[in-house]
C-alpha positions as CSV (number, residue, x, y, z in Angstrom):
1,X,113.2,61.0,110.6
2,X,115.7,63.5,111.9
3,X,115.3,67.0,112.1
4,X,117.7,69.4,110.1
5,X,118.3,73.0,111.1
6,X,117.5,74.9,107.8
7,X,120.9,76.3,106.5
8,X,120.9,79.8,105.5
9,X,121.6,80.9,102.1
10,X,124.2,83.8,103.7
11,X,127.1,81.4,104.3
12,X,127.3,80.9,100.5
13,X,127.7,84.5,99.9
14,X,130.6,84.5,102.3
15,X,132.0,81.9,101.1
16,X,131.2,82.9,97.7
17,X,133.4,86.4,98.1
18,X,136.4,84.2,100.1
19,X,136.9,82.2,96.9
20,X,136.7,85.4,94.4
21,X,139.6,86.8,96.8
22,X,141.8,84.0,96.9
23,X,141.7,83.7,92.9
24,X,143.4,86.8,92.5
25,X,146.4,85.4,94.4
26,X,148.9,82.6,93.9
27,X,147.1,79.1,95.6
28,X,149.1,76.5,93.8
29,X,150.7,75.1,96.8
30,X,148.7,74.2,100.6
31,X,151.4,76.8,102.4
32,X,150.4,79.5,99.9
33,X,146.7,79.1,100.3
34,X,147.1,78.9,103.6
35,X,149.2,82.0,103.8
36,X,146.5,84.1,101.9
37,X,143.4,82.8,103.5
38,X,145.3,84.2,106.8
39,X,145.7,87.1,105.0
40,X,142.6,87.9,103.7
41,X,140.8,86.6,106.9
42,X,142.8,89.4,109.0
43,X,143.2,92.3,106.5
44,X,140.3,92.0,103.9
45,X,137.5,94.7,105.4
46,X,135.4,94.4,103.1
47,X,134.9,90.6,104.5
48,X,135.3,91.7,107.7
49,X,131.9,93.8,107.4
50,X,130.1,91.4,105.6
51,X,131.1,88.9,108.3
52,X,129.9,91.2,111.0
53,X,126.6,92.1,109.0
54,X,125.9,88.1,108.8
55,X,126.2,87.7,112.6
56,X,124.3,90.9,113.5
57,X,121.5,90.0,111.6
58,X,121.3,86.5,113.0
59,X,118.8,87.4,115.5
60,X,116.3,88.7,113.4
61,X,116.6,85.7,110.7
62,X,116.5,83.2,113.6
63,X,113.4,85.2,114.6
64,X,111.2,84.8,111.3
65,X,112.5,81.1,110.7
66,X,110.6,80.3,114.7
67,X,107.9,82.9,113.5
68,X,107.5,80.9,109.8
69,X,107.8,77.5,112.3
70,X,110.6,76.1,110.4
71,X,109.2,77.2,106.9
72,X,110.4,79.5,103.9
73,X,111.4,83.2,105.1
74,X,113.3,85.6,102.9
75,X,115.1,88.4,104.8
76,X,116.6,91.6,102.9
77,X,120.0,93.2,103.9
78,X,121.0,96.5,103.8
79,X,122.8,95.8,100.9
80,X,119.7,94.5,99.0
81,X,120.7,90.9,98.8
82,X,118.1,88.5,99.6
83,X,119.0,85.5,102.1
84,X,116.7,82.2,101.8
85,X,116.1,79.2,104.5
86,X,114.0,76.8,104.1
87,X,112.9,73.9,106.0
């Protein structure tokens, strides 16, 4: 049997608050999504802290999963939302 790392439940969030962006813009051909995920990547800041608040808080989450040996851990943010990994 081979081990999986958990995957945390954070990259959904971000990934989450990429797609509610890109709905509010015009996706109906591959150069125009492409054109706005560029855009929103570089100029959004409001993903551009929550991207910086998921890799500062890495340490600590890495930290509980070893401490929890690979089992559930829950971790709250600053901006109270809950992140889950399990094993």
């Amino acid at each position: 049997m081979a081990w999986q790392f958990p995957r945390p439940q954070s990259d959904r969030k971000l990934v989450g608050n990429y797609k509610k962006r890109l709905q509010r813009y015009d996706c109906t051909t591959k150069s125009k999504l492409k054109e706005w995920i560029i855009q929103i990547w570089y100029h959004d800041e409001e993903l551009q802290n929550l991207c910086s608040n998921l890799v500062n808080s890495m340490p600590t989450r890495v930290a509980m999963l070893i401490n929890a040996k690979g089992g559930h851990i829950i971790i709250k943010t600053i901006e109270n939302v809950v992140f889950t990994v399990q094993k």
